[in-house]
Each structure stands twice: as structure tokens, then as C-alpha cells.
GUKE-100722 format. One record per atom (N, C-alpha, C): x, y, z. Coordinates in pm, whole numbers, padded with zeros to 5 digits, always signed. Layout:
// residues N
XYZ/...
// end
This chain:
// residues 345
+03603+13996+04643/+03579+13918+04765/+03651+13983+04882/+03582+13957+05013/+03658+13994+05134/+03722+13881+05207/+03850+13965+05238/+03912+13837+05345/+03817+13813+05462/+03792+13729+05542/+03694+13709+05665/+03791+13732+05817/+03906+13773+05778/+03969+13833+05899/+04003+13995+05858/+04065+14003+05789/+04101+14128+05797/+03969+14247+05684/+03906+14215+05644/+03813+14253+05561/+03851+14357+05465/+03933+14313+05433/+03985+14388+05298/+03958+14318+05213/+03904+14422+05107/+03847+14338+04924/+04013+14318+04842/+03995+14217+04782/+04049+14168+04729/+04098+14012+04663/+04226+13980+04616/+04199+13833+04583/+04232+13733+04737/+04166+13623+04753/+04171+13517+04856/+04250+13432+04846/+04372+13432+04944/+04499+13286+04887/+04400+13171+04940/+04355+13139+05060/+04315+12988+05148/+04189+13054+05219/+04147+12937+05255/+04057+12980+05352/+03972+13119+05416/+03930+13149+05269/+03871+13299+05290/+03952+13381+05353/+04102+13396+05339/+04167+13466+05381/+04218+13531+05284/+04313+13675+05274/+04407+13717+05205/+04560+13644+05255/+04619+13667+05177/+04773+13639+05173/+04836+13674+05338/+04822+13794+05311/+04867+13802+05451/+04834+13755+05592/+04710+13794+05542/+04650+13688+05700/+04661+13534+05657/+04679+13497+05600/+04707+13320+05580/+04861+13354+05646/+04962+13417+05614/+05082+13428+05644/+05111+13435+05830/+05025+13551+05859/+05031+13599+05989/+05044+13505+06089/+04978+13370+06092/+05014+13292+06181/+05065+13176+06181/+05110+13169+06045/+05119+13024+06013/+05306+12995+06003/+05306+12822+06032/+05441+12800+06036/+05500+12737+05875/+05565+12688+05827/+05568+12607+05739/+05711+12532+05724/+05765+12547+05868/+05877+12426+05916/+05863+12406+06007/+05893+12289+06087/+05888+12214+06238/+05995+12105+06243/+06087+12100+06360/+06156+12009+06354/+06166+11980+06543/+06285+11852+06577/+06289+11866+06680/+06372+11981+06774/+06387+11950+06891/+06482+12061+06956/+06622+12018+07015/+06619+11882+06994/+06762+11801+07026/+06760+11659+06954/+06860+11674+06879/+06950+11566+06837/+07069+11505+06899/+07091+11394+06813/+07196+11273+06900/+07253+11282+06778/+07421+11286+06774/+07531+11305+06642/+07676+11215+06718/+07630+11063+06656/+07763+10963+06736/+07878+11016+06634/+07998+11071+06699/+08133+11075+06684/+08258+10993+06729/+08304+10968+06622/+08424+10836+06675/+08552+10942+06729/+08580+10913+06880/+08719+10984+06988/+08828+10950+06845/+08836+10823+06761/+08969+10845+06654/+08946+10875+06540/+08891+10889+06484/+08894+10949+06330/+08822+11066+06352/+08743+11076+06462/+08668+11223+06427/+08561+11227+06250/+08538+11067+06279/+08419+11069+06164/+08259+11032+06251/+08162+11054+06157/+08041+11141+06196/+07941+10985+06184/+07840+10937+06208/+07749+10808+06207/+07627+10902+06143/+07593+10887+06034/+07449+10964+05971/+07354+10830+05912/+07265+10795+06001/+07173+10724+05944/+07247+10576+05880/+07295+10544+06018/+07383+10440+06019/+07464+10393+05962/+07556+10508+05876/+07616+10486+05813/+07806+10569+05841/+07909+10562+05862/+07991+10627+05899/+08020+10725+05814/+08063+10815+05810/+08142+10934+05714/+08245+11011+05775/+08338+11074+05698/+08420+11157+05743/+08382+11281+05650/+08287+11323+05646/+08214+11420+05524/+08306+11568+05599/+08244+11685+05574/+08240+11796+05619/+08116+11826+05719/+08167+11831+05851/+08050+11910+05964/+07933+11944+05877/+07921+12002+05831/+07857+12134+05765/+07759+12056+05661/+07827+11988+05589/+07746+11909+05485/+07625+11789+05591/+07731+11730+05663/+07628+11621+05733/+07524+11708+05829/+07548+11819+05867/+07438+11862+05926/+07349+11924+05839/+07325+11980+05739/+07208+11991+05626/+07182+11900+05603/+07247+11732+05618/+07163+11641+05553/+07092+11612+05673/+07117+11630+05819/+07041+11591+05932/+06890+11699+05941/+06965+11816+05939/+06787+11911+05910/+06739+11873+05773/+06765+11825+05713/+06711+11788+05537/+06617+11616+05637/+06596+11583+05690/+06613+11463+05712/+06510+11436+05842/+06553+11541+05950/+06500+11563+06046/+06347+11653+06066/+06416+11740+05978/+06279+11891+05985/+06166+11882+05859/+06040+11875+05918/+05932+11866+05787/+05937+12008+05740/+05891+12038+05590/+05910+12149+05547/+05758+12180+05423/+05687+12231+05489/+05553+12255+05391/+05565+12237+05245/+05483+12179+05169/+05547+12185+05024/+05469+12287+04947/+05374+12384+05088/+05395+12526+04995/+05460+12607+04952/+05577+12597+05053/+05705+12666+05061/+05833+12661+04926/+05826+12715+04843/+05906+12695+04726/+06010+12755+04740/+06084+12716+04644/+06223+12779+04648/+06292+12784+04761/+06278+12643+04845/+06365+12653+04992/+06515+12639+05000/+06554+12739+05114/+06713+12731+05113/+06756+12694+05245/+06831+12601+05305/+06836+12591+05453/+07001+12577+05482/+06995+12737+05569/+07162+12724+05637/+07139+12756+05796/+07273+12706+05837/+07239+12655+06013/+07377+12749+06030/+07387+12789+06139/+07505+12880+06218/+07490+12756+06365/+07589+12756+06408/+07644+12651+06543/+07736+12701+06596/+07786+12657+06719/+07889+12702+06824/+07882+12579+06912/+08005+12510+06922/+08030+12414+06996/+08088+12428+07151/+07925+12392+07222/+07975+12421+07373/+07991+12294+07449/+07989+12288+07564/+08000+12150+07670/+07865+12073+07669/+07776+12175+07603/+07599+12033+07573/+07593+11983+07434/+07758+12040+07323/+07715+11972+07240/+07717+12103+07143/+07664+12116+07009/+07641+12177+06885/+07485+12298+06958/+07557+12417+06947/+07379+12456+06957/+07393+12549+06834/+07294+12525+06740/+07267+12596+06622/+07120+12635+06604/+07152+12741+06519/+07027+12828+06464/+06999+12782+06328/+06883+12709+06279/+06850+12666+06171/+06746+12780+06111/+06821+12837+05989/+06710+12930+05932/+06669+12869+05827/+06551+12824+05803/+06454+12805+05656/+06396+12960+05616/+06396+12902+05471/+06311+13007+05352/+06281+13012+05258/+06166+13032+05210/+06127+12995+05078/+06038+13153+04982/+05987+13086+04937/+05825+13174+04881/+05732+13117+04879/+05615+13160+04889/+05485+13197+04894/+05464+13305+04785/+05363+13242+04695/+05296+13386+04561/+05452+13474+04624/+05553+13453+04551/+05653+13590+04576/+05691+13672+04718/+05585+13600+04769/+05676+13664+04921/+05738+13600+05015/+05831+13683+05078/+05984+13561+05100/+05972+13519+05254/+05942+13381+05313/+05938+13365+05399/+06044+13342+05476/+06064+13393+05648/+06192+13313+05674/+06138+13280+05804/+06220+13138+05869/+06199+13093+05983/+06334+13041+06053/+06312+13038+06206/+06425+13021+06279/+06401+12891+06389/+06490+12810+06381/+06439+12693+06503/+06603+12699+06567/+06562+12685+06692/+06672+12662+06772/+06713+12495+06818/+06812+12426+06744/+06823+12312+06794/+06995+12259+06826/+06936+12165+06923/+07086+12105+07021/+07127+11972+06966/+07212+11967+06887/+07291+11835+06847/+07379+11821+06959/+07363+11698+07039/+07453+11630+07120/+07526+11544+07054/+07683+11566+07053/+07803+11500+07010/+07813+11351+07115/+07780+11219+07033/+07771+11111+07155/+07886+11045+07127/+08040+11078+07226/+08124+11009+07135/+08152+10812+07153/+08184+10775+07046/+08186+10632+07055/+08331+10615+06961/+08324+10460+06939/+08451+10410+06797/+08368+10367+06697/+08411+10429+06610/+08331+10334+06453/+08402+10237+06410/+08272+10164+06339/+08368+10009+06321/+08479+10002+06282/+08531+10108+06221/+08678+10099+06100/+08774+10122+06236/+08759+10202+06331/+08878+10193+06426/+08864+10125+06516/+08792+10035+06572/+08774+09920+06628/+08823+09818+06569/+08819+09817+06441/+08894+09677+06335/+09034+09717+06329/+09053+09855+06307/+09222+09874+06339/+09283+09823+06408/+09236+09890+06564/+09284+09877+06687/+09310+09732+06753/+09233+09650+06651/+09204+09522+06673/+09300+09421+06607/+09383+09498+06492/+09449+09425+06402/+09371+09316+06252/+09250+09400+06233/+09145+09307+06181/+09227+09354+06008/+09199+09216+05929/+09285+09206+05804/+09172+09119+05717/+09158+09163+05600/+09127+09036+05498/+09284+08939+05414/+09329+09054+05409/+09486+08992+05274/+09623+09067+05367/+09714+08980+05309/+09848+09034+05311/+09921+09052+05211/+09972+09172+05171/+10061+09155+05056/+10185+09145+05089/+10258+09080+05042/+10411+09010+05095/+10500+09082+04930/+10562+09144+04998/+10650+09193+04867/+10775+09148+04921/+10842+09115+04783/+10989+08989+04775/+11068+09038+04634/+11183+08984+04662/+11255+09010+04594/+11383+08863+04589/+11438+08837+04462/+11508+08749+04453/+11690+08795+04404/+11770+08671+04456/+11891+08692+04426/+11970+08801+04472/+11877+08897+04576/+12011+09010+04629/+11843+09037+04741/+11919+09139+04801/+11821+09185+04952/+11775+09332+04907/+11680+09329+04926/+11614+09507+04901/+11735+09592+04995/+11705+09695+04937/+11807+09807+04986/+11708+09894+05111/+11780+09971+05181/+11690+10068+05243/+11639+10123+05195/+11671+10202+05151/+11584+10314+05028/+11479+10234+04910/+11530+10156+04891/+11417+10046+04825/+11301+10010+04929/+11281+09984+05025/+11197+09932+05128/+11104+10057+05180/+11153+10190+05176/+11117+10293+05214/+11033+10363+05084/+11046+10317+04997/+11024+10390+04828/+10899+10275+04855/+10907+10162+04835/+10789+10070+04825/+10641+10081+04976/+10745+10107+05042/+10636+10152+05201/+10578+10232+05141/+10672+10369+05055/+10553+10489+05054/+10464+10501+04974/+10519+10407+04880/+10422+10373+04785/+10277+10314+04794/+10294+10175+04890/+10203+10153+04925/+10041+10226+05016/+10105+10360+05100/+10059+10391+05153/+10009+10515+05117/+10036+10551+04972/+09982+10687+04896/+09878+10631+04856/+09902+10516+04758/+09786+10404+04675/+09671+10408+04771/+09684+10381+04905/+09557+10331+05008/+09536+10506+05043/+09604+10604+05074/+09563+10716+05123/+09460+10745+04920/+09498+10753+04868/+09353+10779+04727/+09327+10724+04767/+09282+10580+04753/+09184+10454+04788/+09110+10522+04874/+09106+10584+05007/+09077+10620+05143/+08989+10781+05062/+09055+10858+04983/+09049+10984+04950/+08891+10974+04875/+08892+10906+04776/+08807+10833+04713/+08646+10758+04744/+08700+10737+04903/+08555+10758+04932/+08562+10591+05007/+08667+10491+05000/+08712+10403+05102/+08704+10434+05216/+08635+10408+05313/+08647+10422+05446/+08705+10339+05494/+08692+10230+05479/+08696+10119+05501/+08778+10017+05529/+08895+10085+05414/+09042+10067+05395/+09114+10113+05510/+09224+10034+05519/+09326+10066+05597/+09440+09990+05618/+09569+09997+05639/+09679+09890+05681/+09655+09862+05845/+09622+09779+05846/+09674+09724+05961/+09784+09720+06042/+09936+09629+05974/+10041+09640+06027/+10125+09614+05923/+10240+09671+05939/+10366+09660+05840/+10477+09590+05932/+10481+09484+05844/+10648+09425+05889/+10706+09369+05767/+10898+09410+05833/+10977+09347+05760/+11012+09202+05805/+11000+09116+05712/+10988+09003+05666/+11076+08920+05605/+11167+08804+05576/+11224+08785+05497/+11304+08891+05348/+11384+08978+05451/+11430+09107+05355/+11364+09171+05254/+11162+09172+05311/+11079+09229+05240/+10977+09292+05341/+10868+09304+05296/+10727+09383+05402/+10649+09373+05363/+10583+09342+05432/+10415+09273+05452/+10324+09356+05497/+10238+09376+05471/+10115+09473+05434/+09961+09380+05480/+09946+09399+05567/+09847+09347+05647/+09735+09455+05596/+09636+09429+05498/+09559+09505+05473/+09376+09465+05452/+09252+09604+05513/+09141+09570+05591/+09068+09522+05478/+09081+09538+05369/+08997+09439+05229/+09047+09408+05135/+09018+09266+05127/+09111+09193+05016/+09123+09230+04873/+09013+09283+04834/+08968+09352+04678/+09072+09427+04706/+09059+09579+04774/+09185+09675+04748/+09378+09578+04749/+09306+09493+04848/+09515+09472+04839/+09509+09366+04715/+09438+09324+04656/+09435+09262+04500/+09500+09403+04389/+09403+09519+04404/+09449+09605+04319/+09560+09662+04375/+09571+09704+04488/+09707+09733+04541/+09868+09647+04461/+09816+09538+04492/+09944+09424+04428/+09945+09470+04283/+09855+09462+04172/+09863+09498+04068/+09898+09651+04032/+09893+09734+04123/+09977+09819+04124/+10156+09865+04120/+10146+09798+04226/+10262+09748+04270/+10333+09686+04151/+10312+09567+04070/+10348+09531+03972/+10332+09634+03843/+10265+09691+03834/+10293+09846+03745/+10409+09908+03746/+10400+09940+03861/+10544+09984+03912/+10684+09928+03926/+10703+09827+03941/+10814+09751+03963/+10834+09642+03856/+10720+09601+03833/+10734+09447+03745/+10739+09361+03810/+10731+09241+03763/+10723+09060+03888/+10596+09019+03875/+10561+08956+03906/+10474+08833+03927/+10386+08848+04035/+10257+08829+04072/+10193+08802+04148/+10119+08634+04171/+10165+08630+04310/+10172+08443+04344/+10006+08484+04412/+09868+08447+04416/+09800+08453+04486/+09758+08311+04596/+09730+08283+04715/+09668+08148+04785/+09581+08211+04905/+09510+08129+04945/+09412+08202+05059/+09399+08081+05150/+09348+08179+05291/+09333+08044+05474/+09220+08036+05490/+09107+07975+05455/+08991+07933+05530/+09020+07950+05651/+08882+08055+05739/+08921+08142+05859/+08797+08107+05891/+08682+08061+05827/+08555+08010+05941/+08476+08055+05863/+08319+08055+05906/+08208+08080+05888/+08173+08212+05916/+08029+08293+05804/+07999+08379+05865/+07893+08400+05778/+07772+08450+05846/+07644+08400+05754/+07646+08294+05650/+07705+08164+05720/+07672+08061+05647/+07777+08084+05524/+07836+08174+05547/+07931+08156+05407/+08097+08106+05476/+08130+08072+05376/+08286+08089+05430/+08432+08227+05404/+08477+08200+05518/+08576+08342+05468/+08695+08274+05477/+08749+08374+05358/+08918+08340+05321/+08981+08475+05342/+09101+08433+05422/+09204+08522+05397/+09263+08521+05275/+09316+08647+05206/+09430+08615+05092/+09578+08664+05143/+09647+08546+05059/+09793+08623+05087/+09801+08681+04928/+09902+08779+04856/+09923+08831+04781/+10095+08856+04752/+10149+08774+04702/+10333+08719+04701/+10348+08867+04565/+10444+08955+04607/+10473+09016+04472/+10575+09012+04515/+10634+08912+04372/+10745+08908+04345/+10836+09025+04260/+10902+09076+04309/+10984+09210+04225/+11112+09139+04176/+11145+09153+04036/+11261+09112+03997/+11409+09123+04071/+11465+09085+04054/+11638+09133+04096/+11676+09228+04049/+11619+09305+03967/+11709+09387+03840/+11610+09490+03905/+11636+09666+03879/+11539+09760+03893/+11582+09865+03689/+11505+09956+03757/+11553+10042+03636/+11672+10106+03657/+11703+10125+03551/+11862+10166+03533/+11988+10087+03559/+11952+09925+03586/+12062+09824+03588/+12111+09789+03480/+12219+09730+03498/+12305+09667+03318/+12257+09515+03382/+12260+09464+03261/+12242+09274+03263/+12290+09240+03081/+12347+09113+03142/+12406+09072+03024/+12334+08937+02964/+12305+08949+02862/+12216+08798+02788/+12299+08786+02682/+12325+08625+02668/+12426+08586+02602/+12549+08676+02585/+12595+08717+02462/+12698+08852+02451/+12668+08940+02458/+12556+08983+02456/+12472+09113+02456/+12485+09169+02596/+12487+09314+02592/+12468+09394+02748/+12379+09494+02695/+12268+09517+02789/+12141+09626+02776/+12157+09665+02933/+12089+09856+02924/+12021+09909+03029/+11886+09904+03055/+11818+09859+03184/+11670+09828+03121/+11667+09984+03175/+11522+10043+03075/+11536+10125+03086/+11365+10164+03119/+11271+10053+03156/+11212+10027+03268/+11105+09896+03263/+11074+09885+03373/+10926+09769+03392/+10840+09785+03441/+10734+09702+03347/+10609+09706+03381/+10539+09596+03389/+10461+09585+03519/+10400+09394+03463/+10500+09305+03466/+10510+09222+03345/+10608+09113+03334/+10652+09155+03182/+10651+09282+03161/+10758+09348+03049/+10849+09412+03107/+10973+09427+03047/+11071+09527+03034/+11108+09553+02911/+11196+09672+02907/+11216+09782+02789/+11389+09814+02864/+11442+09735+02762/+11644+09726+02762/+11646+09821+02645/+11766+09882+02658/+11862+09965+02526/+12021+09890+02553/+12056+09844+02399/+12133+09740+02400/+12231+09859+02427/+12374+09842+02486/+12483+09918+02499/+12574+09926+02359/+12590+09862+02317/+12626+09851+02141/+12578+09985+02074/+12485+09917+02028/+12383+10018+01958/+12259+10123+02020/+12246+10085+02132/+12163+10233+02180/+12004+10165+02097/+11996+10039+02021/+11874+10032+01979/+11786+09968+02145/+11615+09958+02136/+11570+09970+02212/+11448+09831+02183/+11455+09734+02298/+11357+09644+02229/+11294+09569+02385/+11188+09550+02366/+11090+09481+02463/+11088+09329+02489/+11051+09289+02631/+11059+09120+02635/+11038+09088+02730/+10996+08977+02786/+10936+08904+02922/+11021+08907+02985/+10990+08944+03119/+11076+08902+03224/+11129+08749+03250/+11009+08677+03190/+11040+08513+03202/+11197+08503+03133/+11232+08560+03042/+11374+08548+02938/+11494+08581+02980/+11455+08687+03090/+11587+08735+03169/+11626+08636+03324/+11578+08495+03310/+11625+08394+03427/+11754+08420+03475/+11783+08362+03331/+11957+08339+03311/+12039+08466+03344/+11961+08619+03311/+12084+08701+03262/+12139+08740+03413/+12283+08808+03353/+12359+08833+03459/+12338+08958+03505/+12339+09041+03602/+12277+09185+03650/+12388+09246+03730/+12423+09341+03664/+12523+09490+03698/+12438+09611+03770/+12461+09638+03873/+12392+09768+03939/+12504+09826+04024/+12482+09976+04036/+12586+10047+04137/+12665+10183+04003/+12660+10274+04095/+12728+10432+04052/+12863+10350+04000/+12992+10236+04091/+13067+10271+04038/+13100+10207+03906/+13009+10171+03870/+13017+10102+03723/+13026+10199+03589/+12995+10360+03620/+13009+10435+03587/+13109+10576+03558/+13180+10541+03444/+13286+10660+03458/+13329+10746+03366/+13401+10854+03416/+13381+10997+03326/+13505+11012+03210/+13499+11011+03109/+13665+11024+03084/+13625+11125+02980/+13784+11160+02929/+13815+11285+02848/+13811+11218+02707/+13759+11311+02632/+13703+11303+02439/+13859+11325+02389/+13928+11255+02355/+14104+11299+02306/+14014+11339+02154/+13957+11229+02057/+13964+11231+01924/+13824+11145+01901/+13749+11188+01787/+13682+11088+01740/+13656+11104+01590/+13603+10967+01543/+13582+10950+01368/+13455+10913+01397/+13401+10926+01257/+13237+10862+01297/+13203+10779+01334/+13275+10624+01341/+13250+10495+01386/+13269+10502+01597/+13446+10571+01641/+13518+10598+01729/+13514+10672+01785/+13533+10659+01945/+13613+10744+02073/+13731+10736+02124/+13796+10854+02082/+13979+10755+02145/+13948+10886+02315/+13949+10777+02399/+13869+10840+02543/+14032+10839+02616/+14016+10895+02726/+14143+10906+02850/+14067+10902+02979/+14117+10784+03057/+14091+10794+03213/+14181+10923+03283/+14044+10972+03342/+14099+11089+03411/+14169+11041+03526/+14159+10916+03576/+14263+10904+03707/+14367+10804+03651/+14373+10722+03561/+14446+10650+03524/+14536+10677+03445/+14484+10785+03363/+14539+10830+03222/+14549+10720+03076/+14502+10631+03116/+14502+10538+02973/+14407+10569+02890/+14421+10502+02743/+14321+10542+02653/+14302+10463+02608/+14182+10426+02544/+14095+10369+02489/+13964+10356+02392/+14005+10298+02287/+13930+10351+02180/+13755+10256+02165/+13691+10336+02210/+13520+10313+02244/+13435+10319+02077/+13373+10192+02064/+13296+10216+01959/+13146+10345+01935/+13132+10383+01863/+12988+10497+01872/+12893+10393+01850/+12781+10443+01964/+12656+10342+01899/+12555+10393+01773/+12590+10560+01737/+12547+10629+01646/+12701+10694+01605/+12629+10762+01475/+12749+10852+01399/+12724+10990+01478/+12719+11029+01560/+12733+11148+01653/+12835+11222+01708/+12823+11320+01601/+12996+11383+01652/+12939+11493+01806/+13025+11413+01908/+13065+11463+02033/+13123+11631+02097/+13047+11731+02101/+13061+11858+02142/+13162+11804+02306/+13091+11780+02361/+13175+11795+02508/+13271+11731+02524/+13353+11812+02633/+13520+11769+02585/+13489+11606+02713/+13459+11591+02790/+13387+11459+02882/+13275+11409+02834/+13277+11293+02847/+13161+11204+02848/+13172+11085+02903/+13051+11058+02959/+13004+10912+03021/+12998+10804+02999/+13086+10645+03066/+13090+10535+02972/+13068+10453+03101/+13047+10319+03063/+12939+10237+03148/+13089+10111+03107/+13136+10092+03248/+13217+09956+03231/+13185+09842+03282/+13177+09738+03211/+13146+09635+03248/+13212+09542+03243/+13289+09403+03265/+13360+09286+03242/+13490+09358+03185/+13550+09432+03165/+13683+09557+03111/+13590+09586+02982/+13466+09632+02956/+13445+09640+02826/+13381+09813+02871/+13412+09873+02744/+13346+09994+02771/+13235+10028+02670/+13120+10098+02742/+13024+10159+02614/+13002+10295+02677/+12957+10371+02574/+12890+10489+02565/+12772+10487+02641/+12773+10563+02753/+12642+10618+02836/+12522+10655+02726/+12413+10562+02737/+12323+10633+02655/+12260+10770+02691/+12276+10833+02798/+12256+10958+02856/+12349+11090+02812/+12503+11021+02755/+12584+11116+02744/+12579+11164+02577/+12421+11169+02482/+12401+11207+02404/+12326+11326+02379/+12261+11327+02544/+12136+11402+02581/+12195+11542+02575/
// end
């Protein structure tokens, strides 16, 4: 057969044409020549099809030519990358498409203008606004958080919400932090996250979570509640002494409304509700801790010497562990001494 343009014998792709002359004039992408791309002045996140993102430039604009530009579905094997340069009208980029045709490789070029329209997206408008679903109120009983305690729990909180955020939360955010009744409050933008937030939090620390919520009005006919979120953190942290009945343990940590004590006696190790430790009495602080000299020991005994005092004193073993170092570590409490469970390590 002959093509009817170029009259060469051979096989016919379309329209009584050969390949090439079907090729010669034809397009097989079209798009527009200016776009609109709303950018928020504070986050520097992107609005794609009404939806906010903080994606990568690069990604949201292939999904805008993926989206924007028709693309023949003779065209196989298409690949589409854009080159841009950001001037004062905005994004001007070179969109190259390409595919195949029967094996031969097409390429095309459109020149188009994304105008940057900047605005605020809802998430920094609700910031800026102080907008909250929950508060988490973290507390503590029988003594006052420490600085470094308040600063350890801030940062905590605010790694938890930066994943949350990492993860693909937009949405999320603190609002405002204040100290509070010798604690801090966490004004946070959805109540679900500061639910798991709190249960975090209690991972970490141990205590109780108190939940209650404020009827705040109507909104499509539904009603909205604020939540508050009470985490209660024990009095005690890790590495405190507390005494139950005659017994003295180090907890040696919490979780939830468990802890994990090692009795000072024996160095044995046993689990139990926080509900049980009401009563007990709680030892914290370096100077409860002190170094003395190994004079002598038998397998049961330590006959020890205060290095500033010089007295001695004979310390029970909580194991049969004969003692290499000429010092070791003992934990005083009420005038009673035990063996550092550390100074075995």
C-alpha cells in the first residue's frame, strides 16, 4: 500500500498514512499556559485540589500537569518532567512529555506559568487564632515538678506531635503552653491526637488519666465538646527510694499504672499498681547516696568506712558477691544502709 501523502509503499499506521507522516504533524499533549498555585505566607504549604499539603514542590507539580494536561492514550510509555525558575510572575516551567508510538520516541515541550497566589491555610489561621479541641493538663502530686522535669515533659510532648505532624498530620498542632498549677497545659488542635498524646505520656511516666469535656455549641447540627485530659504523674519518678511497710525498693521504672521496684535487701525485683504505693513514703535526691571504702567482706557482709567520717559499718550483701573494687556505692536511708544495686555492675 501507499501512504496518500508521502507516497511511499509500504505498511499504513492511520489514515492512509505512513508512520511518519501521521507523526509529522500531530500533537499528542495539550495543556493550559497559566496556572493558579495558592501558597500559605506561614507554613509555605501548597492548596492542590482543595486540599492543603506540605508535599515537595516538585511532587505537587507533576501531580498538577498529571491533572491539568490531556495526554493521547496513543502515547505509551509516558514520562513527564518539568524544569522551573521562580521569577516575580510566579513559576515559569518547561513541561517535557514522552512516550512511544510503534517504538518511536516522541517528545514534546509546553511552556507554562504557575502563579504563586499567596494566602493562609486553614491550619495557620486556627493557630493564629488560638483554635483547640482538648487540653492536656499534666500534674503531679505531693511535691512540685522540678525544672528539668517540666522541660523533659515540654519536649516530650512536642517530639510526639512533631511525628504526629511528620506522619502526614497536618492538622495537628499546639496551640499554647502554659504553666499551671506547678504543671503545663497543652492546648492542643485535635482531640483524638491529645487522647493518644496523654496515653503516651502515661507510657512514659505512669499516672492516671482523669478525662471530662465543655459543650461549646453547635455545628452541623451536631454538638461539639471540648476535652480536658488530667495526667496525673505520680510523686515518685524512676530511680527514687520509697518505703512500704519495712520494706525499701528502687523503682526501677513506670509504665501506665505499673511499676517495677528492686527491694534494697535483696536486689530481688517485683511488679505492682501504682494504686498500692498511696501510703508509701518517697526518698529522692544524689545526697542520699554515698561512696565508702570495702575494709573486709564474708559472703553474707561489708565491713565499709565513711570516707569523710571515717566510721564503719557492717552492710548486709543482697547476693553472695565477692566485691573486686576497693569503693562502692550505698544508698542511706532512715541511718540504714544498703548496697547500690548499680555497684554490682
Amino acid at each position: 500500500m501507499f501512504c496518500v501523502e508521502c507516497g511511499i509503499e509500504g505498511e499504513i499506521y492511520k489514515d492512509g498514512v505512513c508512520i511518519k507522516c501521521y507523526l509529522k504533524n500531530k500533537k499528542f499533549s495539550k495543556g493550559p499556559e497559566i496556572l493558579d498555585l495558592p501558597v500559605c505566607v506561614h507554613c509555605q504549604g501548597y492548596k492542590y485540589k482543595n486540599t492543603w499539603t506540605n508535599d515537595l514542590l516538585d511532587d505537587i507539580l507533576r501531580r498538577i500537569i498529571k491533572n491539568n494536561f490531556e495526554i493521547s492514550k496513543e502515547l505509551q510509555k509516558v514520562d513527564i518532567n518539568i524544569d522551573f525558575n521562580e521569577t516575580p510572575r510566579g513559576l515559569e516551567c518547561t513541561v517535557y512529555i514522552s512516550g512511544l508510538i510503534q517504538e518511536k520516541e516522541i517528545n514534546e515541550e509546553h511552556d507554562l506559568l504557575i502563579r504563586l497566589r499567596k494566602t493562609v491555610c486553614e491550619v495557620c489561621s486556627r493557630q493564629f487564632g488560638g483554635y483547640h479541641e482538648a487540653i492536656i493538663q499534666v500534674r503531679t502530686e505531693k511535691r512540685k515538678f522540678s525544672k528539668e522535669e517540666l522541660i523533659n515533659i515540654k519536649a516530650t510532648v512536642e517530639t510526639i506531635i512533631e511525628n504526629m505532624q511528620r506522619k502526614g498530620n497536618r492538622t495537628l498542632f499546639i496551640a499554647d503552653i502554659a504553666e499551671e498549677h506547678g504543671g503545663l497545659d497543652f492546648y492542643i488542635s485535635n482531640k483524638n491526637a491529645a487522647f493518644t498524646i496523654s496515653k503516651m505520656l502515661l507510657d512514659k511516666y505512669g499516672g492516671f488519666i482523669k478525662q471530662s469535656s465543655t459543650n461549646t455549641g453547635m455545628k452541623d447540627s451536631k454538638q461539639i465538646y471540648k476535652m480536658t485530659y488530667l495526667v496525673r504523674i505520680p510523686p515518685y519518678k524512676k530511680g527514687d527510694y520509697i518505703q512500704i511497710d519495712d520494706n525499701y525498693y528502687q523503682i526501677k521504672y513506670l509504665q501506665a499504672n505499673k511499676i517495677k521496684l528492686i527491694n534494697l535487701l535483696t536486689w530481688e525485683e517485683n511488679s505492682t499498681d501504682l494504686k498500692n504505693l498511696e501510703k508509701a513514703r518517697i526518698f529522692s535526691g544524689q545526697d542520699l547516696i554515698r561512696e565508702m571504702i570495702v575494709v573486709s567482706q564474708t559472703k553474707s557482709e561489708l565491713q565499709l568506712m565513711d570516707e569523710k567520717t571515717y566510721e564503719l559499718h557492717i552492710v548486709k550483701k543482697p547476693e553472695e558477691i565477692q566485691y573486686a573494687a576497693k569503693k562502692i556505692q550505698v544508698i542511706k536511708i532512715d541511718d540504714l544502709l544498703f548496697v547500690s544495686p548499680k555497684s554490682h555492675n
